[in-house]
SEKE-406990 format. One line per 4 residues: number of its first residue (from 1); their letters; for each residue x, y, z of C-alpha. Coordinates in steps of 0.02 Angstrom, whole numbers, plus 50000, padded with zeros to 5 digits. Layout:
# residues N
NUM = A = X:Y:Z; ...
//
This chain:
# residues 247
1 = XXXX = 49396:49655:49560; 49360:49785:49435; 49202:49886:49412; 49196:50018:49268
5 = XXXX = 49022:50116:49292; 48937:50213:49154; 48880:50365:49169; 48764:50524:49092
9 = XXXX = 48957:50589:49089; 49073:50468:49069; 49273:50501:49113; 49408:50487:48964
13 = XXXX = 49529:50361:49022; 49658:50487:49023; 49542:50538:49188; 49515:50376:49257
17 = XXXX = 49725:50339:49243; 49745:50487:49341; 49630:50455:49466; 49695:50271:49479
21 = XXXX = 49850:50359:49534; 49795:50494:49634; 49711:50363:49736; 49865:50263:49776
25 = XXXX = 49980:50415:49805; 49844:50452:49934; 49879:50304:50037; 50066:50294:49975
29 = XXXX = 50137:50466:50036; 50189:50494:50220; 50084:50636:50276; 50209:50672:50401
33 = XXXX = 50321:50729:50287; 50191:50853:50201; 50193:51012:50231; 50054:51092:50109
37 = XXXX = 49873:51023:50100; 49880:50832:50046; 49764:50834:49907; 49877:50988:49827
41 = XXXX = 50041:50906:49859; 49977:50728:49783; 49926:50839:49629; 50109:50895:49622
45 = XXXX = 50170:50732:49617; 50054:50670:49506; 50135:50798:49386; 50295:50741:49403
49 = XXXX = 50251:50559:49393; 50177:50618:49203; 50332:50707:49171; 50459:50571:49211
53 = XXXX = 50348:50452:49099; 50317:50551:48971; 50525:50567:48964; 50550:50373:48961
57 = XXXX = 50631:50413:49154; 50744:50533:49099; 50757:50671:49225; 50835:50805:49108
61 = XXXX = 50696:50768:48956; 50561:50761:49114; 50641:50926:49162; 50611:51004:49018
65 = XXXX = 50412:50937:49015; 50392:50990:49187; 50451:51181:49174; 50337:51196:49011
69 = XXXX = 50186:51156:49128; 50251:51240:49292; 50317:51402:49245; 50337:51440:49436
73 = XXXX = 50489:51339:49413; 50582:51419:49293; 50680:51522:49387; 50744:51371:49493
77 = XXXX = 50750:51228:49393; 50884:51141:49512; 50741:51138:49633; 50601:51043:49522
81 = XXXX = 50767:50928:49458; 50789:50885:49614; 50611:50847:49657; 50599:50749:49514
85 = XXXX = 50737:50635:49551; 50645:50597:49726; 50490:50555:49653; 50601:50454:49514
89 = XXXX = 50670:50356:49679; 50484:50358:49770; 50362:50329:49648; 50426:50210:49505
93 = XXXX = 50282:50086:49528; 50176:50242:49491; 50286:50279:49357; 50280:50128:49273
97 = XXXX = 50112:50127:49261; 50055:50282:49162; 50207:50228:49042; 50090:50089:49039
101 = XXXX = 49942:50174:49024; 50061:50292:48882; 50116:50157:48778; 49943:50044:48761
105 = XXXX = 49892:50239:48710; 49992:50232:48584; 49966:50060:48511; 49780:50090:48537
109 = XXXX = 49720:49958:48660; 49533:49940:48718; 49527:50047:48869; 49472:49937:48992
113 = XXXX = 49635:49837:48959; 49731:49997:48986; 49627:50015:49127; 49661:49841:49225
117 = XXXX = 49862:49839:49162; 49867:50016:49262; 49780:49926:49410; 49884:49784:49407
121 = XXXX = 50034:49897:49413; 49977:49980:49556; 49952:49864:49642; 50101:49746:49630
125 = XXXX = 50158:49863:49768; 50108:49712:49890; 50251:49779:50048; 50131:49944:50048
129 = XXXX = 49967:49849:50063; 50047:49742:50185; 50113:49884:50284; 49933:49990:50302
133 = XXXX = 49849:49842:50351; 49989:49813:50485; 49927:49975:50532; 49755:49932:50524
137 = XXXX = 49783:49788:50636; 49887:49850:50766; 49733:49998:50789; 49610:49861:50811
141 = XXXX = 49702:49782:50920; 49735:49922:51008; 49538:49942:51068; 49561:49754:51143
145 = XXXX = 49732:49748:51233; 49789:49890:51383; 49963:49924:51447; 49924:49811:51591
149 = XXXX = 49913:49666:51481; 50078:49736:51416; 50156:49724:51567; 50081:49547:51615
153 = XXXX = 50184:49489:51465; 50336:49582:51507; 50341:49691:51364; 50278:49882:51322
157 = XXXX = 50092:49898:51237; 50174:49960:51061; 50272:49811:51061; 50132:49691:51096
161 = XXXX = 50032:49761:50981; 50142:49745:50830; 50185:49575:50858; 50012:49508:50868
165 = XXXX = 49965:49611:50727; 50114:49529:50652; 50035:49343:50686; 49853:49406:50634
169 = XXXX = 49964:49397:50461; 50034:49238:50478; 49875:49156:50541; 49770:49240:50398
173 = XXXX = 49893:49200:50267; 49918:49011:50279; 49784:48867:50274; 49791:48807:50452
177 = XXXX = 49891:48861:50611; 50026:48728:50578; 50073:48810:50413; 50059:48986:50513
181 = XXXX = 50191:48905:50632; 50317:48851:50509; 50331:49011:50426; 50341:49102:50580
185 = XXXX = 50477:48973:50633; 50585:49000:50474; 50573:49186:50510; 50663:49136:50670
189 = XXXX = 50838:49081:50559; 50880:49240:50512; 50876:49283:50721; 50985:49173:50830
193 = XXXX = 50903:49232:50985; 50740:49215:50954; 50767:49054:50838; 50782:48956:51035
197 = XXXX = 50595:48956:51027; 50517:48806:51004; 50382:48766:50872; 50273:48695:51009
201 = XXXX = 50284:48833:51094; 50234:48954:50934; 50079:48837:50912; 50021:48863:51083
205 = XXXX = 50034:49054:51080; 49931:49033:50913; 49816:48920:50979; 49786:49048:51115
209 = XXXX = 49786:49205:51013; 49683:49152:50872; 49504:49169:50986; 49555:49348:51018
213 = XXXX = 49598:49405:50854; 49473:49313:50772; 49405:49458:50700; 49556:49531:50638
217 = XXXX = 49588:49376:50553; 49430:49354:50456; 49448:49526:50378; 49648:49520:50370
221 = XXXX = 49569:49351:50244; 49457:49458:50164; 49578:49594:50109; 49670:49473:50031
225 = XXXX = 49529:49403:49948; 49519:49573:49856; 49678:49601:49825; 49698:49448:49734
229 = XXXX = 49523:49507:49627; 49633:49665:49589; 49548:49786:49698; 49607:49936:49717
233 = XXXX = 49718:49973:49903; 49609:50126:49934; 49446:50006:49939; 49535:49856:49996
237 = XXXX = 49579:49969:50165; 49429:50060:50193; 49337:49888:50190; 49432:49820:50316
241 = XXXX = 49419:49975:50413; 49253:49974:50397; 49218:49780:50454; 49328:49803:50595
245 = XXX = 49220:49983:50622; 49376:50094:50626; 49293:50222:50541
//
């Protein structure tokens, strides 16, 4: 789902590309691992992302690029090679799609195309969407179920929590609870121990979840809903946050 807005000032696409990007990085980078202000250090890899494109992903021409534009670096170009190679490893999806957005440039596409193959690029990242609303889950959850319902199940809260936020998935994903129980079964194969759990079994634990995390469910549903309209991650999660009133 795609909405391009006009405005007294409207943005090149050159703009909206970048904000596309900035956007995902947002949600994409591991704040533990920052150590500067986000916002500034999402900049700085937005750069490099450019650089790497602009090079075709190669790290010696994106080398080159990069010191031209961040002069701070030229007295330690081994450091920005090296931080180019990481966000080479990190951020290809990104990558991949200002190329995208470089090449239909170049062959002069209508912008909103450019626009919505960027988006699409973006978002084939599916594992990362899937991971923050794991995330979202498990913190919703977290507001219903103690450490005392933990412990009546014979397992620690963290635990718990992750694998019902696990089944919200399943349940929201499939058509009915018996589809929901075969996939979770064939998940089993690849784990001998837990694979001596019966499908009946499954279904009951479903049948008995699914009135708890009812909510979860219907908005775990309507995330993917937008996802498959193309939405971007960054409104597809604060959504759901917001139905589930997270934030």
């Amino acid at each position: 789902m795609i909405i391009h807005l006009d405005s007294e000032n409207p943005k090149s696409i050159e703009q909206k590309v970048h904000e596309l990007i900035l956007k995902k990085l947002y949600i994409k980078v591991n704040d533990r691992e920052i150590f500067i202000d986000k916002d500034e250090f999402i900049t700085l890899i937005l750069n490099d992302i450019i650089a790497i494109a602009k090079a075709n992903f190669d790290i010696d021409e994106a080398l080159k690029i990069a010191l031209k534009e961040q002069i701070n670096y030229k007295a330690i170009p081994e450091s920005k090679k090296a931080e180019l190679a990481d966000a080479l490893n990190e951020f290809t999806t990104e990558i991949e799609a200002y190329q995208s957005y470089l090449d239909n440039l170049e062959e002069d596409t209508d912008e909103l195309d450019i626009y919505d193959e960027v988006l699409s690029i973006l978002n084939s990242d599916y594992d990362l969407l899937l991971a923050k609303l794991h995330e979202i889950m498990i913190e919703s959850l977290g507001r219903k179920l103690s450490e005392s319902d933990a412990k009546k199940m014979g397992t620690d809260r963290w635990s718990m929590l992750d694998n019902f936020a696990n089944n919200v998935k399943l349940i929201a994903t499939n058509d009915n609870i018996e589809d929901a129980v075969e996939e979770a079964y064939s998940e089993f194969e690849d784990y001998p121990d837990k694979h001596l759990v019966k499908k009946d079994a499954i279904q009951r634990e479903f049948e008995r979840l699914s009135p708890l995390v009812h909510d979860e469910i219907i908005n775990y549903r309507l995330a993917m809903s937008l996802f498959n309209q193309n939405a971007e991650f960054s409104m597809i999660l604060a959504a759901t946050k917001q139905m589930l009133q997270l934030q």
